[in-house]
N, C-alpha and C positions, 0 to 999 in steps of 0.2 A: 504493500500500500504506500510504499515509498514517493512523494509525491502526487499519487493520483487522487487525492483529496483534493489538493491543489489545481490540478486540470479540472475538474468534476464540477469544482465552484466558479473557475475560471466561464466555464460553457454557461451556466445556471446562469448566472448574474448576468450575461451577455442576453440572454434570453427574456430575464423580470425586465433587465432596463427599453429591448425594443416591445416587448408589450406595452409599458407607461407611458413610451413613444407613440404608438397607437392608437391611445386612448387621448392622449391630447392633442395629437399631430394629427397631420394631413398628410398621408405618403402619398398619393396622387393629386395634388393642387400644391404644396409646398417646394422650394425651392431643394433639390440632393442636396447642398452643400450645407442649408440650414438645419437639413435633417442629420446630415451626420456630424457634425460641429457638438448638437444637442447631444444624439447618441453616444458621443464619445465621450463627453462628459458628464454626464448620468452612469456612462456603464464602469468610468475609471473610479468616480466616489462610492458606486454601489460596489465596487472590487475592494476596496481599502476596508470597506464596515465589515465583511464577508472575511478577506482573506487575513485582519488582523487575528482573531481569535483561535487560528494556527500559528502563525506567530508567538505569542504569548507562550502557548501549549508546549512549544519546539524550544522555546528560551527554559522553560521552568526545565525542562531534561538536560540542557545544557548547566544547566545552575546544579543539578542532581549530580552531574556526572564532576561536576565543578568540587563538591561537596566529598566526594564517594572521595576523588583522590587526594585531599587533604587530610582525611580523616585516615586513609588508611598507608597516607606515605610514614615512613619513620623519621619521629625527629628525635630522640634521643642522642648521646655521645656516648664514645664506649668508656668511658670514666661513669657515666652514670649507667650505664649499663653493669658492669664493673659493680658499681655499689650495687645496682636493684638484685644482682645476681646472688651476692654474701647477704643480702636482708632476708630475714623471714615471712614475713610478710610477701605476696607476691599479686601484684595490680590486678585488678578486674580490666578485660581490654572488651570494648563496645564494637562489638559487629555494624558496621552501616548498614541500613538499608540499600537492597538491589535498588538501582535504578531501571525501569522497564521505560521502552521505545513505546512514545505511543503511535498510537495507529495512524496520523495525521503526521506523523515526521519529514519534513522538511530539509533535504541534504543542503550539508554546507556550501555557503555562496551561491545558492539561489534567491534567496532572500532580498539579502540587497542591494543585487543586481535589479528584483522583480520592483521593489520600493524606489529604487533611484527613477527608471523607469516612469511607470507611474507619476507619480511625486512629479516631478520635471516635465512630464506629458500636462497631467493638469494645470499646473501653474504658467505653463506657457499657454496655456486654454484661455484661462479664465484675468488674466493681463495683457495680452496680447491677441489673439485669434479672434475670440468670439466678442470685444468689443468692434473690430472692424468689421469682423461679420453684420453682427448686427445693424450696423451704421449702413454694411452694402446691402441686407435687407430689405429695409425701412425705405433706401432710396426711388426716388422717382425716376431713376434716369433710364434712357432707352438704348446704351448701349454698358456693353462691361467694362472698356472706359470710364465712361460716365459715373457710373459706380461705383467704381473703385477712387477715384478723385473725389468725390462726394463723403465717402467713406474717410480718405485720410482727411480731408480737410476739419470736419469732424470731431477727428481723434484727433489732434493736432494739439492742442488744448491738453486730452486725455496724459499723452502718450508726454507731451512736456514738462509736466507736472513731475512723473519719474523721473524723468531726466534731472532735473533740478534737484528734486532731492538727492538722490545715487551721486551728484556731480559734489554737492554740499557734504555730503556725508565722506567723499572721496577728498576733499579737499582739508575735509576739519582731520581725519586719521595723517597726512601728509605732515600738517603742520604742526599736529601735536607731536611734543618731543617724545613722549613715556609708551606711546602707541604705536604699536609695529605689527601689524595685522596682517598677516598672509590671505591668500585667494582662499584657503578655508573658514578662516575666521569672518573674512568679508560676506563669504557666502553665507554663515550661518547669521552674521547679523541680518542680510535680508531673508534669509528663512522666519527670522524672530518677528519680523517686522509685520510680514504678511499674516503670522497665525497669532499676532497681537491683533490685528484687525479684524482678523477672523473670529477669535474671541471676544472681541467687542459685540459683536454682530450676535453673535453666539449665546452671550448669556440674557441677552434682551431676549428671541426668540424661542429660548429655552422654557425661560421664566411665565412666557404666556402660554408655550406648548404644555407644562408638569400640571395646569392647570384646566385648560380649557379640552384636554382631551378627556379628562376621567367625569368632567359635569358636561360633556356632548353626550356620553353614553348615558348618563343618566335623564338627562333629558329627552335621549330618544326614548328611554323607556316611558315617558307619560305622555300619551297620544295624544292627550288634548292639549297641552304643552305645544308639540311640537305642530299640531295643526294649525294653532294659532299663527305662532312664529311662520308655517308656509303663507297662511296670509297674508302677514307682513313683506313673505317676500315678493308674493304673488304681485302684490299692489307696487313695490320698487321698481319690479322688474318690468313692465306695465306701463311708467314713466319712462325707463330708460329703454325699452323697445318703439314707444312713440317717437322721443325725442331718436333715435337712429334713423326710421323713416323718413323724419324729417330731414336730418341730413343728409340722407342718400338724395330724397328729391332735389335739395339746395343741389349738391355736385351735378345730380344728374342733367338738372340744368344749365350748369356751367358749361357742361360738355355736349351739350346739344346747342347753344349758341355758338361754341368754339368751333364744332362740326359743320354747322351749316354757312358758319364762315370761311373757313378752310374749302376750297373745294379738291375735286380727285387729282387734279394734275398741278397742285401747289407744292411746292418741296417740304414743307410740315405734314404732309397729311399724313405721310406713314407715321409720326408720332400720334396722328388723332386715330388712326386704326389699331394703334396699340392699346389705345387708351380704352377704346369700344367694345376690344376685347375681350378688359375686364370683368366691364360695365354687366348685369344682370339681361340674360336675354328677353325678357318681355320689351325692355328698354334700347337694347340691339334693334329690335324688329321694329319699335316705332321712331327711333330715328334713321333705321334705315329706308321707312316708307315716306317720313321728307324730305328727304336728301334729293337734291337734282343733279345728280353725276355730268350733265352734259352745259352746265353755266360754267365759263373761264374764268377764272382770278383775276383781277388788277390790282396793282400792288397800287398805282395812283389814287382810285377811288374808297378803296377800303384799307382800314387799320387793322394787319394780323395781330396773333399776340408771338411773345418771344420763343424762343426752344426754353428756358429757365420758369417761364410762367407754366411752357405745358408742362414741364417736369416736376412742379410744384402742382399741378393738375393731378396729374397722374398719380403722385401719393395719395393724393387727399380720396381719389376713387377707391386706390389698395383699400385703404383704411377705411372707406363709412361702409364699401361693399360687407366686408369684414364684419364689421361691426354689427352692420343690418342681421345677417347670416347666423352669429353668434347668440344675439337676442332672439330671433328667431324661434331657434333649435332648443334656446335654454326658457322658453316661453311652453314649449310643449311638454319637455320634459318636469318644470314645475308643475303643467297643469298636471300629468297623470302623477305625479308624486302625492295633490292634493286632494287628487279624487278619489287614490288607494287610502287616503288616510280615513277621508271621508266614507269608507266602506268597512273599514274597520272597527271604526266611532258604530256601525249602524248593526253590524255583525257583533259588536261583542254584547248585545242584547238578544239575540238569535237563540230561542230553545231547539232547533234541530242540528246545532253543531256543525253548521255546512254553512264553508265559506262562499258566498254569492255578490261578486259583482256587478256594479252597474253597469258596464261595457263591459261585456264576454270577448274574447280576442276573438277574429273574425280567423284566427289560424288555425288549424285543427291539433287537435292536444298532441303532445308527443306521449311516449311511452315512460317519460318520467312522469308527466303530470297524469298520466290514466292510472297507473300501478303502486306509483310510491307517494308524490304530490298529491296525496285526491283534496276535495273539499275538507273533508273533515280533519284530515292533516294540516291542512293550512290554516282552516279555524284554530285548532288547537296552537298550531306556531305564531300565528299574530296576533290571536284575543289571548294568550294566554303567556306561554312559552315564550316569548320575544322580549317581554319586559323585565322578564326575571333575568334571563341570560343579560341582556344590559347592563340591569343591577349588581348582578356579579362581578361583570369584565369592568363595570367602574369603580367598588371597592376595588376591586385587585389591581386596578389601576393608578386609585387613589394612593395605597398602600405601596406604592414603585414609588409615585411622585413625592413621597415622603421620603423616602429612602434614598432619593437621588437629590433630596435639597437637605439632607442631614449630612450626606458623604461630604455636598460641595461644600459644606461646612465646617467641615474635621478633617478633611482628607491631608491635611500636611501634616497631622501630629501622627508619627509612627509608635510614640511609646506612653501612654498606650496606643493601642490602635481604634482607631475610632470610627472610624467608616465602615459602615458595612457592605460592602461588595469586598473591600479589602480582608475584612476577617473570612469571606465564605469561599474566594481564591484559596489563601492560606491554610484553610481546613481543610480544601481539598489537597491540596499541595502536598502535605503530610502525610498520604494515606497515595499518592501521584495516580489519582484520578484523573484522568487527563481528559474523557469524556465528559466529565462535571464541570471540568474546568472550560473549557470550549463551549458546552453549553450554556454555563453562565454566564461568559465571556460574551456570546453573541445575544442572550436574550437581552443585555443590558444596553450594549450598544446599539441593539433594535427598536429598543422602548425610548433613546436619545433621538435616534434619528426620529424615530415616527415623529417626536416632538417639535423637533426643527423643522425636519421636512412637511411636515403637514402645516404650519407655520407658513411657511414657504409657499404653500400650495394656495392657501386661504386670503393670506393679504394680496391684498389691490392698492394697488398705487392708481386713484382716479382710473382713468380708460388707455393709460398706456403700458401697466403692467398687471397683466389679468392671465391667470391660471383657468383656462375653460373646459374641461372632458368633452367627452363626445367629439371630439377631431375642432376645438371651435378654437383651438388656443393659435392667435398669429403668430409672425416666426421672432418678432421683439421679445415678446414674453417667454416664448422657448428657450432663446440664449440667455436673457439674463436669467431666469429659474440655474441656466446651464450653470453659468456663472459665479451664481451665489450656492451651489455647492460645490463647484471647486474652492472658494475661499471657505464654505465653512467646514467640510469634511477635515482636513488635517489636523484646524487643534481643536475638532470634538475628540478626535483618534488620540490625541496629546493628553486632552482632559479625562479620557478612559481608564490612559496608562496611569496618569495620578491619584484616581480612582483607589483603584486595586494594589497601588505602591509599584507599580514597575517603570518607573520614571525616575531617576536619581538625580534629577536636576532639581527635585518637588522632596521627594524621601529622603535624600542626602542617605542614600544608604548606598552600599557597598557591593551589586549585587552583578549579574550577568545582564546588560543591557536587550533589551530587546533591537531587532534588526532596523523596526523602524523609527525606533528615538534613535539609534545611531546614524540614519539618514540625514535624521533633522539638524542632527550634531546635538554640541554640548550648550546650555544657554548661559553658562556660569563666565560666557563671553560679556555680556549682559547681563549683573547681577542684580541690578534694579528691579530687571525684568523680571526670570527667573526666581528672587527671592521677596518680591515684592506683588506688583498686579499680577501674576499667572497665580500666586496662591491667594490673594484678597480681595482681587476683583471680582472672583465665582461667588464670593456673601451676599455680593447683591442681589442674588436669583432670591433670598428671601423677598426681598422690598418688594421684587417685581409680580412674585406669585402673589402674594396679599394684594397688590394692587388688580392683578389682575381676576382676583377671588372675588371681589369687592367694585368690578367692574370699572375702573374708573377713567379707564382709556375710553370706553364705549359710550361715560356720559359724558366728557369731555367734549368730544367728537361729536353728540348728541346735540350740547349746547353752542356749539361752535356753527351751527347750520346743516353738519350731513345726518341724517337719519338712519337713527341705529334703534335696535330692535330694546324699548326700555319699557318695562312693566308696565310703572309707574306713571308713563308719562301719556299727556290729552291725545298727542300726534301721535304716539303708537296705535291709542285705542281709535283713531279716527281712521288711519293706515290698514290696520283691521279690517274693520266695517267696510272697507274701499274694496281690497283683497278677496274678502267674501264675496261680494258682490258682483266680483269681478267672475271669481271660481264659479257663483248659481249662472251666471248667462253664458259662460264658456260650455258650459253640462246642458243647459237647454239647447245649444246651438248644436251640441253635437247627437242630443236626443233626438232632434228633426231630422237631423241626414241620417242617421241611423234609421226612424219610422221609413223615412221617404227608401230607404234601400229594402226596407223591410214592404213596403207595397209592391217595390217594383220585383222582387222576388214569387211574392204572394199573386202578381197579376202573370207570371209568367206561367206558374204552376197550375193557375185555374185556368189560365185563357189557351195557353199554348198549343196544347194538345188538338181544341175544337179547330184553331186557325189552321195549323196545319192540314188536317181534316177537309176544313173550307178550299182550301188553296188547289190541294190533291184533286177534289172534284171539278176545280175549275178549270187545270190545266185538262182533264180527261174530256170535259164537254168543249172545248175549243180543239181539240184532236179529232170530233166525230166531223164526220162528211157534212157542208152545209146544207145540203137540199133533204137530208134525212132528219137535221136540226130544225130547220124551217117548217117542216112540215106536223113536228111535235111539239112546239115550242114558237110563237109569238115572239119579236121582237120586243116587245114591251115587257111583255111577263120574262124576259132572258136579263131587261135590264135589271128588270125588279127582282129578279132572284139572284143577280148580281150583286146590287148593293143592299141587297136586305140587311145582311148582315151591320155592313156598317152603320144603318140607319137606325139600329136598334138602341133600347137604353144602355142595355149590357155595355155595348161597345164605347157608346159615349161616354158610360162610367171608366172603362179602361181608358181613355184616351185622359179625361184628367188625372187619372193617377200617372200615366206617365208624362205629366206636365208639370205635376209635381207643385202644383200651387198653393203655399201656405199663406195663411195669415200672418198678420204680424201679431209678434208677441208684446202689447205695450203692457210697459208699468205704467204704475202710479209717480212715481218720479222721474222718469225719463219717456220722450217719445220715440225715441230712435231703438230701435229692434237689438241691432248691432253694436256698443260703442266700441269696440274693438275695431271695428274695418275705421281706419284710417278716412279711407276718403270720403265717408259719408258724413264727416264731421261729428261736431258734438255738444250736445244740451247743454246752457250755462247750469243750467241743475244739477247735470249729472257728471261736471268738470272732476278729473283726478284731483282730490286734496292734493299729493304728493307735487303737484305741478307748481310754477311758481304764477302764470298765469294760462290763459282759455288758448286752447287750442284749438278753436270751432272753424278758422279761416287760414290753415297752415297752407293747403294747398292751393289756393286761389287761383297764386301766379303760376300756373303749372298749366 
């Protein structure tokens, strides 16, 4: 098994990170180059969580083997040999313990080669690479030139910054006399420098991860809880899908006045056909039905615009098309989130124990949901089963996040020993459980990442840094996510090793270093660092969990003008009421096309049969000979037994079912049927609270 643990997680990891790619990406509409920028730095921090906890495993046997030959070399002198030989007395001698190979061993000098590697792969990612990426993403430009010039200009700014400092830092080591820094030591102050940043970063989103994971589970477990809060979100989302429409129309305008100004034989135009492209095909087809291909340009009578206008054009379409797309998608997916809630709320009052939805999937069940899935499994997992299991995984969660803001609080005193992931290493260590220990080793720094990384996932920077599932996330948000776990994976993997005492730069102990603190180097280069913020700056994670127990980011933000989801407060309960309201006319609109598919089914199965019937007789009477037709049959009575059919009630009754004419559904407070369709406008009555004013005349100019 020599190494092929190592391979086995190698493959895994490659595998979880292009699935998470999947789910937020776009392999067919996004750009290769942004998809594998992401990939690679997703799949190199998801390697470092995975492959430390062999590491660890492989050190603690080198430390054994370390131990075995100390204890059993001889240090006596033959003078004292000599005496112990004439004494009567004669020593007790202490057999060491074997040391056993675990099963996960890691042959010499793979290690940190595989760390160097890594390590130097990501940080030239996440400083270098995928900020220009990103910048050539973003760009409007319509060649790779273009892009690429756009992109440095950009970073220019980014990338000078370093410079300046590296140049400062180069010049203060030069001039100081007592300082004589070789290219290792240089290196390691910039290693210090990036995973001080890193742990800045690190103990912020720590602090509201230890916290907001273990009361999300608990909250999912109270359904009416969590229904509420979809209303909440229902009604956000609702505003910020209007307001997308809106500016998709705004652009889309721009580029159909740009288009009809441009015509086909002007040297712009190939930029206005890129641009069209992009654009949403309903929108393709109606500016391409005003378009007059055959009017010539003069440059004397009309003002074009510049190549730098359409290339600022041309983002602005990437971006609202995007945007529109992403509401969209995330519009449908909330509604069915709150419909299920809503059926669940209705179902756990049900004496027959069978789960029943109000939309049955229109797909035919698989052989999970006939056999194992049935109704009454499902009732039993969601009216009952689901809230408990919650309730558990967030004590047990709770119960981590305690444990992991106690260690970061003790973790530098080794004697005693105070941390506990440190003392449950160590017990295992004694007994060289190396399976206990790798287990442990990775459940902890699983329960870190989930904290950050789901952190990560959750905030939103306004609308240009958004984490979306369902393939809705654009390629800005993909590199920087990329980004921000290349800077923060290293010194959580630092703050692990401190954790559990196998960091000597934190422990000041004496022991066999792990492969990948000896990458990082020594920080006792840096003893401010080192003996000062790496071990006092992690206390803060108390301040930040109370704060963030106690919510106080969320009414901050609340009273500062963006709306956040608050008990207590008139706007949430108004946002509510909105949300609801919004969810009962989504559920009506879709009960309608639902009846209406459900008649036109119901008229096929009763009508079908007689028509074809009708049909078959008529082609057979237009086949007979006409003089043998004429003389049994009347041209009149041939019309009339022609369309008798049609003329009948029955028939007439089919024909308004498949015309499909509903009434409108009015309330009492609104007259409009629909307020969802955009373009039918909307009641001053029945105005989104959430909006800052009426948007009953957005599309006028359109």
């Amino acid at each position: 098994m020599s190494g092929a643990a190592l391979g086995i997680e190698i493959v895994v990891v490659f595998f979880l990170a292009l699935f998470l790619l999947h789910q937020y990406g776009d392999f067919r509409k996004q750009q290769r180059m942004v998809l594998f920028g992401t990939l690679l730095a997703w799949y190199l921090c998801f390697l470092i969580v995975f492959i430390l906890p062999l590491d660890v495993s492989t050190t603690i046997y080198k430390q054994c083997k370390i131990d075995h030959e100390h204890t059993s070399a001889p240090t006596a002198s033959p003078s004292s040999n000599h005496t112990a030989a004439n004494s009567s007395v004669t020593p007790t001698k202490s057999v060491p313990t074997p040391c056993y190979k675990p099963w996960s061993y890691i042959p010499d000098g793979i290690m940190p080669v595989f760390w160097r590697v890594v390590y130097w792969t990501s940080q030239c990612l996440t400083w270098l690479l995928l900020p220009f990426m990103q910048s050539y993403a973003r760009s409007g430009g319509f060649s790779i030139t273009g892009k690429i010039k756009t992109a440095l200009i950009e970073n220019a700014i980014y990338y000078g910054t370093y410079l300046l400092i590296f140049g400062s830092l180069l010049i203060y080591v030069a001039v100081h006399p007592e300082w004589h820094l070789s290219w290792y030591e240089l290196q390691t102050i910039g290693i210090t420098a990036a995973n001080t940043w890193g742990l800045f970063l690190l103990v912020l989103l720590l602090g509201y991860g230890l916290v907001e994971i273990p009361r999300s589970y608990w909250n999912a477990s109270r359904h009416g809880h969590l229904l509420i809060k979809t209303y909440f979100k229902a009604s956000k989302l609702m505003t910020e899908k209007a307001d997308a429409e809106e500016n998709l129309e705004d652009v889309m305008e721009e580029v159909r006045k740009v288009s009809e100004s441009i015509k086909y034989n002007h040297p712009l135009r190939k930029y206005i056909d890129t641009i069209l492209r992009k654009c949403p095909v309903d929108y393709q087809e109606k500016m391409g039905r005003n378009m007059d291909d055959y009017e010539d340009f003069d440059d004397k009578q009309n003002t074009y615009p510049s190549e730098k206008s359409l290339v600022k054009l041309h983002k602005q379409v990437i971006y609202a098309v995007q945007r529109h797309n992403r509401t969209r998608v995330q519009w449908q997916i909330l509604l069915q989130q709150a419909i299920h809630l809503e059926d669940v709320a209705k179902n756990e009052t049900s004496s027959t124990h069978q789960f029943v939805h109000s939309f049955p999937s229109s797909e035919p069940a698989g052989w999970f949901s006939r056999y194992i899935y049935t109704p009454t499994v499902e009732w039993y997992w969601e009216c009952f089963l689901k809230r408990w299991f919650y309730r558990l995984l967030s004590v047990v969660l709770t119960l981590f996040s305690v444990a992991v803001v106690w260690s970061e609080c003790t973790f530098f005193s080794t004697r005693p020993v105070l941390s506990l992931f440190a003392v449950f290493i160590q017990l295992a260590e004694r007994d060289y459980n190396y399976l206990y220990i790798e287990m442990a080793c990775f459940i902890t720094i699983f329960f870190l990442c989930t904290c950050v990384y789901s952190t990560v996932f959750r905030i939103r920077v306004f609308n240009y840094y958004y984490l979306a599932s369902h393939h809705q996330t654009d390629a800005y948000s993909l590199q920087f996510s990329g980004m921000l776990f290349c800077r923060l994976t290293p010194p959580l993997c630092l703050n692990f090793l401190g954790l559990i005492h196998m960091d000597s730069a934190i422990s000041h102990q004496q022991k066999e270093q792990t492969a990948y603190t000896s990458i990082m180097g020594s920080m006792r280069v840096l003893s401010f660092i080192a003996n000062g913020f790496y071990i006092y700056y992690p206390i803060l994670i108390v301040i930040l969990c109370i704060a963030t127990y106690f919510s106080l980011g969320t009414r901050c933000l609340n009273l500062l003008g963006f709306q956040q989801f608050v008990g207590d407060s008139e706007m949430t309960s108004d946002l509510i009421d909105e949300g609801k309201e919004l969810i009962r006319r989504e559920k009506r609109k879709r009960q309608r096309i639902e009846d209406g598919e459900n008649r036109r089914r119901e008229w096929k199965e009763r009508y079908g049969n007689q028509r074809e019937d009708y049909t078959a007789r008529n082609r057979s009477s237009h086949e007979m000979k006409e003089t043998s037709y004429s003389d049994t049959v009347p041209p009149s009575n041939t019309r009339q037994a022609k369309y008798s059919r049609a003329g009948s009630r029955a028939e007439r009754d089919c024909i308004e079912l498949l015309q499909d004419a509903e009434p409108l559904d009015f309330n009492a407070d609104s007259l409009t049927d629909d307020p969802l369709d955009a373009e039918s406008g909307r009641h001053a009555g029945g105005r989104y609270l959430s909006m800052s004013s009426s948007r009953s005349r957005i599309f006028d100019d359109v």
